[in-house]
C-alpha positions as CSV (number, residue, x, y, z in Angstrom):
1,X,47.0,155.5,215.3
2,X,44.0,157.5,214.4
3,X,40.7,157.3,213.0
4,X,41.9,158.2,209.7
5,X,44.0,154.8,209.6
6,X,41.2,152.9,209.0
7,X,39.1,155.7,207.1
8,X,39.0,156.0,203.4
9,X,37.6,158.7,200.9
10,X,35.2,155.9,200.0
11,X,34.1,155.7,203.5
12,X,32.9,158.5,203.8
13,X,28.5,159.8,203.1
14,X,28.0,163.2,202.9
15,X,24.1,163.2,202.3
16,X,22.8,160.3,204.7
17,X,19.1,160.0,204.6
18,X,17.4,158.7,207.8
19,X,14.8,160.2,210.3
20,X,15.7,158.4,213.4
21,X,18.5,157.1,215.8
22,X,17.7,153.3,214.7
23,X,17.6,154.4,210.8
24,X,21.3,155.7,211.2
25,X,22.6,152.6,213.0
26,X,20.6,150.2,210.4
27,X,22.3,152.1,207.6
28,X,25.2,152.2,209.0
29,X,25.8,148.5,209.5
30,X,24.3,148.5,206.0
31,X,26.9,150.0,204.5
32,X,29.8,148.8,207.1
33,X,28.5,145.0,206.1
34,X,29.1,145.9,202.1
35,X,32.1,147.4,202.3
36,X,33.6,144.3,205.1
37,X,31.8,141.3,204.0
38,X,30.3,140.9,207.1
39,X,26.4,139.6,208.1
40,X,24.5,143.2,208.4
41,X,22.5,141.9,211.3
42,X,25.5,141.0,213.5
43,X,26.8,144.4,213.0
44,X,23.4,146.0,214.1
45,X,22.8,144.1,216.8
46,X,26.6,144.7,218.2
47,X,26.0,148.5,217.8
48,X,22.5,147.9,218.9
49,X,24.1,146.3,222.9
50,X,26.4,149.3,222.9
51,X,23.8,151.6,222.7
52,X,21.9,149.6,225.1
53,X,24.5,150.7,227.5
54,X,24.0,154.7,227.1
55,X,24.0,156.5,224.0
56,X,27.2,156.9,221.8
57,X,26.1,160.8,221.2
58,X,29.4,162.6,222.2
59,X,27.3,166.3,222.4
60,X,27.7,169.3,219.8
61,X,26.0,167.2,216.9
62,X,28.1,164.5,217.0
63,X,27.6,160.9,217.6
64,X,30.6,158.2,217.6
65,X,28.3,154.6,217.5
66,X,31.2,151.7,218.3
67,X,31.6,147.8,218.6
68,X,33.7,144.9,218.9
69,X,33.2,142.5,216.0
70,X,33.6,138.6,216.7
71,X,36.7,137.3,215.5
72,X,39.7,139.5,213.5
73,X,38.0,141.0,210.7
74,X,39.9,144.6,209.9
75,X,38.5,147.6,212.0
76,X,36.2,149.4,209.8
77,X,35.2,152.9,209.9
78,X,32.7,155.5,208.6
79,X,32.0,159.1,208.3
80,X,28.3,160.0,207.9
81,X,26.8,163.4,207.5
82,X,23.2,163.2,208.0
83,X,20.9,165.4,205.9
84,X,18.6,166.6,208.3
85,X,19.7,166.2,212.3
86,X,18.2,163.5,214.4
87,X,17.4,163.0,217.7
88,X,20.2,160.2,219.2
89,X,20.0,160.8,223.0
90,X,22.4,163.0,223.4
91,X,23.2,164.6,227.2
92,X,23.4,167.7,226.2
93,X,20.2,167.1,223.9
94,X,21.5,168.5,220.6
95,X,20.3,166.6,217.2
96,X,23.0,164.7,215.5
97,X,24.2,165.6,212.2
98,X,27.7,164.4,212.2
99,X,28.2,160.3,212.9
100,X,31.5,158.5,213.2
101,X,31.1,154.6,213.1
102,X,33.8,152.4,213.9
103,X,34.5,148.2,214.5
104,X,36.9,146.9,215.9
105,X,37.5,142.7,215.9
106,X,37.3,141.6,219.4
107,X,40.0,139.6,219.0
108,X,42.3,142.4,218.4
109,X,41.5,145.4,220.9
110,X,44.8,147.1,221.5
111,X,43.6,150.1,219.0
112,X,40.4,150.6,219.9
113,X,40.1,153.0,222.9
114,X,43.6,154.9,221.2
115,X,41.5,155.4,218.0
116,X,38.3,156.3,219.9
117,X,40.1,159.0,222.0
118,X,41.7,160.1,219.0
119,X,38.7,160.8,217.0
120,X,37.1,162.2,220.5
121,X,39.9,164.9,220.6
122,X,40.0,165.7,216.8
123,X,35.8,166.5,216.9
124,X,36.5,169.0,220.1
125,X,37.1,172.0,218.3
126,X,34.1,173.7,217.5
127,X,35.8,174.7,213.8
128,X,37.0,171.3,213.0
129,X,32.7,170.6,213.6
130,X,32.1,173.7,211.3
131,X,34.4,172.8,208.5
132,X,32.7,168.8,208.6
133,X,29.4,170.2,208.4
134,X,30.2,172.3,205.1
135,X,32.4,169.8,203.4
136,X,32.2,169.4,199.5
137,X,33.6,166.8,199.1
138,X,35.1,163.0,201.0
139,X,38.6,164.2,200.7
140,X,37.9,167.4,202.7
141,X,36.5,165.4,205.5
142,X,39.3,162.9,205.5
143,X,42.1,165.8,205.8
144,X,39.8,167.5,208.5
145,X,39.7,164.2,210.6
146,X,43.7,163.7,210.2
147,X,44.2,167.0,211.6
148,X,46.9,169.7,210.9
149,X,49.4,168.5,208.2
150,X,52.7,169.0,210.1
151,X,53.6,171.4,207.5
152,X,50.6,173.4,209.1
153,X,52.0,173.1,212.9
């Protein structure tokens, strides 16, 4: 099970406006709170503790901002290109451009870490990074996160 089982063309921003590490995470659970029904603020404030914890910035541009949801709603992810890099603590101290949100219901964890280690090891190559960053369009994202077709392997 990978990210892309629980990311849709629709889920995906390619032009996301926001000058800080809090703007990102408050648009985020924005958007993740429209698109699931949920309350916006107990979305932020879940990815606001994880954070709280060490930043969710994998390095190379990327950050991967996670949380467990009360109850058993249906794990939610999204794909955010950010117009203009931020600053979202990264250790290796690049700005973030590329940001992978994903919830998981708490009462329901047996696909969380799969799914996070699955999107970890589909962002390591440094073309897979190049080809999100010049995207034109959702789709093109969506295929890039699925990886090779096995037609391509």
């Amino acid at each position: 099970m990978g990210i892309t089982d629980h990311l849709a063309v629709a889920d995906v921003i390619l032009d996301l406006d926001a000058t800080s590490k809090r703007g990102v995470l408050e648009r985020l659970a924005s958007e993740a709170a429209r698109r699931s029904e949920r309350d916006e603020t107990e979305i932020l404030d879940a990815l606001r503790e994880r954070e709280r914890l060490g930043s969710t910035a994998l390095g190379r541009g990327v950050a991967l901002p996670h949380a467990p949801l009360k109850g058993n709603p249906p794990p939610l992810a999204l794909f955010a290109r950010l117009r203009r890099p931020i600053d979202f603590e990264a250790r290796d101290e690049e700005p973030v451009d590329l940001v992978i949100l994903v919830l998981w219901p708490e009462a329901s964890l047996e696909g969380f870490l799969p799914t996070l280690s699955d999107t970890c090891r589909s962002l390591r190559e440094p073309q897979v990074l190049r080809h999100l960053r010049s995207a034109k369009a959702a789709e093109d994202v969506v295929a890039l996160l699925a990886g090779p077709s096995p037609a391509a392997t």
